[in-house]
One Martini backbone bead per residue (centre of mass of N, CA, C, O) as a GRO file, in nm:
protein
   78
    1UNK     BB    1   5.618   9.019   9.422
    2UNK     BB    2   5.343   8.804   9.326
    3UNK     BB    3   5.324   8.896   9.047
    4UNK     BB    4   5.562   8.813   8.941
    5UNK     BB    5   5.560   8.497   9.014
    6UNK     BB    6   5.301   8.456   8.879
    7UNK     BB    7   5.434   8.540   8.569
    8UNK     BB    8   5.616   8.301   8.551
    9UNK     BB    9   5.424   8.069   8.594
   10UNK     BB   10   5.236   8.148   8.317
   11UNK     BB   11   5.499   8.169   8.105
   12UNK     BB   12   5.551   7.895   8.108
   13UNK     BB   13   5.303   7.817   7.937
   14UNK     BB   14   5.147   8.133   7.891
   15UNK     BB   15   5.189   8.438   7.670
   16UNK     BB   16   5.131   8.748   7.782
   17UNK     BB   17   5.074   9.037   7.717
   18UNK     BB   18   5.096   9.292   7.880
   19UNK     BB   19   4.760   9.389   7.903
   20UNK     BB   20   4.683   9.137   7.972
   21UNK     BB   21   4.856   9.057   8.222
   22UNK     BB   22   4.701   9.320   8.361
   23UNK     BB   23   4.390   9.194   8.351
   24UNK     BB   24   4.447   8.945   8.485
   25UNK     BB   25   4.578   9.000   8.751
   26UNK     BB   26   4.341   9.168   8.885
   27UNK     BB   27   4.179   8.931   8.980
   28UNK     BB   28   4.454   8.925   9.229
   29UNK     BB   29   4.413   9.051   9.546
   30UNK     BB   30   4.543   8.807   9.690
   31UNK     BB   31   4.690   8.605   9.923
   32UNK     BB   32   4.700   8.259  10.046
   33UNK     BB   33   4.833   8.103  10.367
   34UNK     BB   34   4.874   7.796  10.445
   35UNK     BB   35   4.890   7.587  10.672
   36UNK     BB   36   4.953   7.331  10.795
   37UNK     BB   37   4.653   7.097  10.763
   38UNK     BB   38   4.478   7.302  10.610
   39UNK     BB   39   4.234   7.448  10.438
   40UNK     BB   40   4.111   7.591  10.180
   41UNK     BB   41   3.856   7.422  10.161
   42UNK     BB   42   3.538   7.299  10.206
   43UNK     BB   43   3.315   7.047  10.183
   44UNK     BB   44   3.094   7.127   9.912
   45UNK     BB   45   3.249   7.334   9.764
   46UNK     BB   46   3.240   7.547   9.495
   47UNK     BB   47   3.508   7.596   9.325
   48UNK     BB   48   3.564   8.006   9.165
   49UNK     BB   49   3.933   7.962   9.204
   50UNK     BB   50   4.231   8.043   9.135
   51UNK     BB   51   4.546   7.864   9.206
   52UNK     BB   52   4.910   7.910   9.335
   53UNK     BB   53   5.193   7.725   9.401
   54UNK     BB   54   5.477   7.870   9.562
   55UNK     BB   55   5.505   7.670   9.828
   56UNK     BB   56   5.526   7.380   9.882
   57UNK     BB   57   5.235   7.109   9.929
   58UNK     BB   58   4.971   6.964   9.797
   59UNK     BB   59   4.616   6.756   9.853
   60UNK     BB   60   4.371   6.668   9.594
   61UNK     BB   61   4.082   6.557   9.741
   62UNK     BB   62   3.776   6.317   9.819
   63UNK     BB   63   3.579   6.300  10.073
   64UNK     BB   64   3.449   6.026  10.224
   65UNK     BB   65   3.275   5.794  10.453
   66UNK     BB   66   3.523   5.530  10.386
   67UNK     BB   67   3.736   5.773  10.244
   68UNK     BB   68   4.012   5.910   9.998
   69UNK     BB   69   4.040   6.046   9.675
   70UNK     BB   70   4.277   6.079   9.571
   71UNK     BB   71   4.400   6.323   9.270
   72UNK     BB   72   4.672   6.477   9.371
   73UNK     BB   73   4.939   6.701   9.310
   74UNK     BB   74   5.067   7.009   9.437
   75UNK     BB   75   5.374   7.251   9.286
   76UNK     BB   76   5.604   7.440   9.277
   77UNK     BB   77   5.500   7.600   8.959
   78UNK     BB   78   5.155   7.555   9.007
   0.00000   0.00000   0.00000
């Protein structure tokens, strides 16, 4: 169940008692799975959801209209 995955990616950074971890993984409705060259979000969105890197990598950057400013990757678990 990826809330077990879930829970281990989160216990190796930051220990939540069992009643906290309860609260918490509840805001976590679904899963959402990308194609290869899929985008999470829009261009201009505000995003205000956490996600979590289960398999693959992702490539964070801001497109500009002369380039693309990569800021980072993800890899799981992360």
């Amino acid at each position: 169940m990826w809330q077990e995955e879930l829970k281990k990616i989160w216990n190796s950074a930051f220990a939540l008692d069992d009643g906290v971890w309860t609260e918490f993984v509840a805001q976590w409705r679904k899963e959402k799975i990308l194609k290869r060259n899929e985008f999470l979000d829009e261009p201009g969105k505000i995003e205000d959801t956490l996600y979590f890197v289960k398999r693959g990598a992702m490539r964070l950057y801001y497109p500009l209209e002369e380039e693309e400013i990569c800021v980072g990757f993800a890899y799981p678990p992360s």
